[in-house]
C-alpha positions as CSV (number, residue, x, y, z in Angstrom):
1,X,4.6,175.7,88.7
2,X,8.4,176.4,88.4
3,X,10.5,174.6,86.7
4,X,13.5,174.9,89.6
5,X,12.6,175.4,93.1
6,X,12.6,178.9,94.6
7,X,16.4,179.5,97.0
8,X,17.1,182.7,96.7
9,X,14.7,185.8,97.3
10,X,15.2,189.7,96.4
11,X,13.9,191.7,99.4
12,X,14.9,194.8,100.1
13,X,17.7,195.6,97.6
14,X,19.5,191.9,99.0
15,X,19.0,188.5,97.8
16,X,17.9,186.0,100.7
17,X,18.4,182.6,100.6
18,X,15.7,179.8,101.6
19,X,15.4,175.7,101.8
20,X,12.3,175.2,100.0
21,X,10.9,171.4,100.2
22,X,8.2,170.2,98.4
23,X,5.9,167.4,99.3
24,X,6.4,164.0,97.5
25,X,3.7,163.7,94.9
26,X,2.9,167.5,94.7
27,X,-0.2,168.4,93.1
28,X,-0.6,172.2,91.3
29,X,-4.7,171.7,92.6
30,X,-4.4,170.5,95.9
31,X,-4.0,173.2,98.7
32,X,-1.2,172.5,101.4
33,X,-0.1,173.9,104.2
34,X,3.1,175.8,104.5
35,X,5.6,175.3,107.6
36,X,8.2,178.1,108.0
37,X,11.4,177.4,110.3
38,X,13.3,179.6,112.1
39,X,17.2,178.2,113.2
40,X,19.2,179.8,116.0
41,X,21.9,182.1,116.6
42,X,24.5,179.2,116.0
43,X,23.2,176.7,113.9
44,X,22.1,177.5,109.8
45,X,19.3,176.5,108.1
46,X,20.4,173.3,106.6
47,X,21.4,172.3,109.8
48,X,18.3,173.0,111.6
49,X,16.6,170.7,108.9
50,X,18.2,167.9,109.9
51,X,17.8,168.2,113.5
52,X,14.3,169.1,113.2
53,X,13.2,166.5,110.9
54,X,9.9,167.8,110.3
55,X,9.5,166.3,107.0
56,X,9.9,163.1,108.7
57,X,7.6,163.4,111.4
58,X,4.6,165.4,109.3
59,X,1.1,164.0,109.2
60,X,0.1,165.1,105.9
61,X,1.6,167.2,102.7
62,X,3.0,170.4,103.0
63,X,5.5,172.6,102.0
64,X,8.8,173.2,103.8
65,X,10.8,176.6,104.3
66,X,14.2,177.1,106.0
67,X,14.7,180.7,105.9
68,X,18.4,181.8,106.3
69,X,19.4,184.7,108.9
70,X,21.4,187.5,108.5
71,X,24.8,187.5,110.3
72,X,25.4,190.0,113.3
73,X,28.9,191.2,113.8
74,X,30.3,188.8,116.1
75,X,29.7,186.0,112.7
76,X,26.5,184.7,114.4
77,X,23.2,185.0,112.7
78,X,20.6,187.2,113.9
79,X,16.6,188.0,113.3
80,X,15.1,191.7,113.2
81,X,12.6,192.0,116.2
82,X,8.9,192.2,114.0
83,X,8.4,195.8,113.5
84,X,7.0,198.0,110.1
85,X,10.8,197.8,108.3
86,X,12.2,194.6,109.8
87,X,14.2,192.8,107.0
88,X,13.2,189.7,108.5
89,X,9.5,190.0,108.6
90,X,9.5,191.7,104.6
91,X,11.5,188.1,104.1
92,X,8.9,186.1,105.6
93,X,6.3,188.6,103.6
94,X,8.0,188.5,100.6
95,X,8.3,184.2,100.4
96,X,5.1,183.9,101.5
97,X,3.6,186.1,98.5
98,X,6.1,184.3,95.6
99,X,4.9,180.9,97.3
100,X,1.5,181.5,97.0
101,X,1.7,182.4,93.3
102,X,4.3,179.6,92.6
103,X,2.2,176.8,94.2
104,X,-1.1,175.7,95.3
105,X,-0.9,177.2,99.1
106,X,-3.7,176.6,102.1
107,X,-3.4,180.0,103.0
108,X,-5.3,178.8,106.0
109,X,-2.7,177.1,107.4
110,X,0.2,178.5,107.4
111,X,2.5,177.4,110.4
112,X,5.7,178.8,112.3
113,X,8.7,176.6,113.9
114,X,11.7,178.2,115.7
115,X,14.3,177.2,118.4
116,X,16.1,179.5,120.5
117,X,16.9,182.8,118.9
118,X,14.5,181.3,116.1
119,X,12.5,180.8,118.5
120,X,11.7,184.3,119.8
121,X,11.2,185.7,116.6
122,X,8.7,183.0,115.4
123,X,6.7,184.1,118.7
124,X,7.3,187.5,117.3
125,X,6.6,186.8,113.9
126,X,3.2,185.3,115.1
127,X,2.6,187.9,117.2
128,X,2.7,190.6,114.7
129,X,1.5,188.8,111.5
130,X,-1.5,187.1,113.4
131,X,-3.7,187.5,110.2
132,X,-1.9,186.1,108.1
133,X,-0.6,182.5,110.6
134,X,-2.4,179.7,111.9
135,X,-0.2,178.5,114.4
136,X,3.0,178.6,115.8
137,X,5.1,176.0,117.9
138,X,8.8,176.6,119.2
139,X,11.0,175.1,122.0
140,X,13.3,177.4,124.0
141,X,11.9,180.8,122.8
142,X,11.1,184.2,123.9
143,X,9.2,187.2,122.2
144,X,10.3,190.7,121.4
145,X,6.1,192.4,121.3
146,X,4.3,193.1,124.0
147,X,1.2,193.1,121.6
148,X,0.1,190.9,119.5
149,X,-2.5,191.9,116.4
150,X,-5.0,189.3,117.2
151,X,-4.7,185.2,118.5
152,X,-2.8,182.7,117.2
153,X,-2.8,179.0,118.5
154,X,0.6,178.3,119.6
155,X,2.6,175.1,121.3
156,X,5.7,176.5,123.3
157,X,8.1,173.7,124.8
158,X,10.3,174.7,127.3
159,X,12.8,173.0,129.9
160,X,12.8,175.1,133.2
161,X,16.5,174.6,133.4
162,X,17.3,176.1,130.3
163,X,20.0,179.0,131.2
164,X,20.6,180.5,127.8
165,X,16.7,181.4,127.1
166,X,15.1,181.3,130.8
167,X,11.9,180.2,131.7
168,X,10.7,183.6,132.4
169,X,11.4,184.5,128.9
170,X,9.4,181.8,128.0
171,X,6.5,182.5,130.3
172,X,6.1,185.9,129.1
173,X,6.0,184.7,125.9
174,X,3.1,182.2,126.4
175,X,1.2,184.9,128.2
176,X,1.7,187.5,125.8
177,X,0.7,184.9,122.9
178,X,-2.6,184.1,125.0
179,X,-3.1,187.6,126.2
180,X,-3.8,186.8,129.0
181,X,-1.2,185.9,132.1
182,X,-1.2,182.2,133.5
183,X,-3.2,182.0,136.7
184,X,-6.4,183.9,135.3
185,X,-6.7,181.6,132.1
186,X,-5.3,178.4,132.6
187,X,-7.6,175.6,133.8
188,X,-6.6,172.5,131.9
189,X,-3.4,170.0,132.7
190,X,-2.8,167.4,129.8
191,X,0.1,164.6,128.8
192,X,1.2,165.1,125.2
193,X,3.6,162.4,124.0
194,X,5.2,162.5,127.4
195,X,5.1,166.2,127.8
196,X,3.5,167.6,130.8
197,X,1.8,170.4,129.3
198,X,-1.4,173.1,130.0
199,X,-3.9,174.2,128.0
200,X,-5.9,177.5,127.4
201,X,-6.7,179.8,124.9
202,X,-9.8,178.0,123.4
203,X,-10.6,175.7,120.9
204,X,-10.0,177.9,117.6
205,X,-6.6,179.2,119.0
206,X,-5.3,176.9,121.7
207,X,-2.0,177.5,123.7
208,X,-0.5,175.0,124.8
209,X,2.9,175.4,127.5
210,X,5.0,172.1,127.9
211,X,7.5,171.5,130.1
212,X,10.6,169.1,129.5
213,X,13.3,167.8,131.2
214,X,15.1,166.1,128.8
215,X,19.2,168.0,130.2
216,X,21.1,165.4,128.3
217,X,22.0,165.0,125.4
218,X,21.9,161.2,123.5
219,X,25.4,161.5,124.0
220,X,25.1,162.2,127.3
221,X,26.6,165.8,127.4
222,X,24.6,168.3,129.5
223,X,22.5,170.9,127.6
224,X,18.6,171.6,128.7
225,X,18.6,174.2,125.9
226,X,18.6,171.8,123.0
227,X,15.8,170.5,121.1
228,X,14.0,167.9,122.9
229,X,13.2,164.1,121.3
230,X,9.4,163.8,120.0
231,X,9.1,168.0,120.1
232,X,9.0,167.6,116.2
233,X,6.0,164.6,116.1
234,X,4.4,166.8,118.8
235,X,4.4,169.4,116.6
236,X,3.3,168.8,113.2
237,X,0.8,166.6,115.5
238,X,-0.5,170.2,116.8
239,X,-0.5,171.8,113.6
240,X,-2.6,168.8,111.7
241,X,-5.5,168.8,114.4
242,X,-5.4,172.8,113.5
243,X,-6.1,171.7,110.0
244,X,-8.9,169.2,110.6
């Protein structure tokens, strides 16, 4: 194991920097999972650690990365769509391999978490490195494939009121991710923590869509794009029955 946590990460010809968190207690011969997530166009990666607080809210041990994006021109930061010479996706390759030999990995369950822009390209992400990802769960996200490689299981949150990524972009996304569109494949309704949410997909590779209406804010200001209270417990929920 290394002495000094991994941050930064040559790819390409440019270093990349990463929030890598290790479990409390971690042990060089027990396997954990590894959660990637994915911030927006606005906010960084530290930032979308502290908002997420997935550490907080995780059933068992794992390992945490908070990959940073590259900035676009207008000073926001940006992810490469998934293709053969993304920058993004050799990043997510390239963390994933030094991880692996740095640390005792489950390299059966390794998980995706994006909102917004981070989001789509977790989708994506999951979409084109289906072999290699067990799962995948985002709020406010779209996709940028119109293929995926094989299934992943996958819980999408969305609020129908959400004008910055609209539902449509969202529904394509789930149907895309299912392969399959909505009203041929999608026979169960269920309550999830208090989100109204549907079910398909299967039992190895469930998707699950959830709706939420949560437009406010705790401090009472009107955005239905952000990230919605209990999305993070209903997520590393997800992810540990995908373990089990």
């Amino acid at each position: 194991m290394p002495t000094q946590i991994p941050a930064v990460f040559a790819v390409a010809g440019s270093e990349r920097q990463a929030i890598v968190v290790l479990p409390p207690g971690y042990r060089s011969d027990r396997p954990v999972p590894l959660v990637f997530a994915f911030h927006g166009r606005t906010n960084d990666n530290a930032r979308l650690r502290r908002y997420l607080d997935l550490e907080q809210a995780a059933h068992t041990e794992a390992i945490f990365v908070y990959p940073a994006a590259l900035r676009d021109r207008t000073g926001g930061f940006t992810w490469a769509t998934p293709d053969g010479s993304s920058p993004d996706v050799l990043l997510f390759d390239h963390i994933l391999a030094n991880l692996e030999r740095a640390y005792c990995v489950d390299r059966s369950a390794i998980f995706l978490v994006g909102h917004s822009l981070g989001a789509s390209f977790a989708n994506s992400l999951a979409c084109a490195r289906a072999d290699e990802i067990r799962g995948v769960a985002t709020v406010a996200g779209g996709i940028g494939l119109s293929r995926c490689t094989g299934r992943v299981a996958a819980l999408l949150l969305h609020n129908p009121n959400d004008d910055l990524v609209p539902l449509a972009q969202g529904e394509h996304a789930r149907d895309i991710l299912l392969g399959a569109p909505l009203p041929a494949s999608w026979p169960i309704s269920e309550i999830l923590d208090n989100f109204a949410c549907q079910r398909a997909g299967g039992t190895v590779t469930p998707v699950r869509w959830c709706l939420h209406h949560q437009d406010l804010t705790p401090n009472g200001r009107y955005y239905p794009h952000q990230w919605p209270q209990g999305a993070s417990q209903l997520i590393m929920a997800f992810f540990a029955d995908l373990v089990r």
